[in-house]
Steps between C-alpha positions, in 0.01 A plus 500: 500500500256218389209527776394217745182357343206554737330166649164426402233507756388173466116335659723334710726789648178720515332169735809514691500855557120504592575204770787674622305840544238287722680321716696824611169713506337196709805482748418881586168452499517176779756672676287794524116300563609202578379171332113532558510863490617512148319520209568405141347838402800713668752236415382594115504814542844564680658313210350719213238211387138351505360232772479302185920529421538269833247259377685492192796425677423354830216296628396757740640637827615163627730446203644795512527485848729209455697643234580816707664246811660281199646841347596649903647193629753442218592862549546475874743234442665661213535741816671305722710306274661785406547660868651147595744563190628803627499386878814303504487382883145421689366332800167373545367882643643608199258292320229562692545862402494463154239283502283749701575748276494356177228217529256546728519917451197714675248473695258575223654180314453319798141639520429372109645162559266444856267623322460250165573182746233632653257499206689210353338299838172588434484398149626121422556561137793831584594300790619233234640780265717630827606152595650446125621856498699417844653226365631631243628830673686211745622365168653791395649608870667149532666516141635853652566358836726226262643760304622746800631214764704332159675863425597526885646118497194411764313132491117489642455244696077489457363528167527838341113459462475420847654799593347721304185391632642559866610867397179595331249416720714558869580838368180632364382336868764742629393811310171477619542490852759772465275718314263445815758532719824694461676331754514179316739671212796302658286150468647501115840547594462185739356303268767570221758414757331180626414339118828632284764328661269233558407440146837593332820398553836614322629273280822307602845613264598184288845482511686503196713183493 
């Protein structure tokens, strides 16, 4: 039997690898210290490498920062796309579930996320960064938003972008004040119910003749 030649580790796989090493040592290391707690010299040193592999790599800890919410956000909704796949019937608390679960996760993501909008407010120059960065995480949740009311036959009646915008910033809102409070866990559940059927609508059968 003829063996399977071996791929080359390329500069560019080995730079790929390196990145990829960082960002997951750096989302331990935020979850763990936080944004301002964390240093570049543990984030190095979780991953195996030098302080000077993430300058290599990354601008510093606000780059890679940014790369670690890029890299979690597509993966949360890689998360619920596929629990919506296998959910064949669901209401709005339904939703609200899911997204709970799958988007805004724990308290100590909660924590990270206060925490850089925070920082981001006292700084103009990240404050600009986390502006552009929120518009293009909205970007991204309306083109799923699109993708997961077309599969289900539903029409939006407000821009996707519109509500994506709504569903971002009402439900972080929400997460706060129930982290604060644990009687305001049911204040997502309303607010799925309220804006869903609002916003979406099922699309009328065309008859065939």
């Amino acid at each position: 039997m003829q063996a399977q030649p071996v791929e080359r580790w390329t500069p560019e796989r080995r730079r790929a690898l390196t990145r990829d090493t960082l960002v997951s040592s750096a989302a331990a290391v935020f979850a763990r210290r936080g944004y301002e707690g964390a240093s570049l010299e543990e984030i190095a040193d979780a991953a195996g490498f030098t302080r000077g592999a993430i300058y290599k790599n990354f601008g510093g800890k606000e780059d890679l920062f940014f790369a670690v919410a890029d890299r979690d956000f597509t993966e949360r909704l890689r998360t619920l796309s596929e629990r919506l796949a296998h959910q064949h019937e669901f209401g709005p608390a339904d939703l609200a579930a899911l997204w709970r679960e799958t988007v805004i996760g724990s308290t100590d993501d909660l924590a990270l996320h206060m925490e850089v909008r925070l920082y981001a407010l006292r700084k103009p120059a990240v404050k600009a960064r986390l502006a552009e960065h929120q518009r293009t995480t909205r970007t991204t949740l309306a083109a799923f938003i699109t993708e997961q009311t077309d599969a289900v036959g539903f029409d939006l009646t407000i821009p996707a972008t519109t509500f994506a915008g709504l569903l971002d910033a009402a439900t972080w809102g929400i997460a706060e004040s129930c982290a604060i409070d644990e009687g305001d866990t049911a204040l997502l559940d309303e607010f799925f119910a309220l804006v869903v059927p609002a916003a979406c609508t099922e699309r009328p059968v065309r008859s065939s003749s």
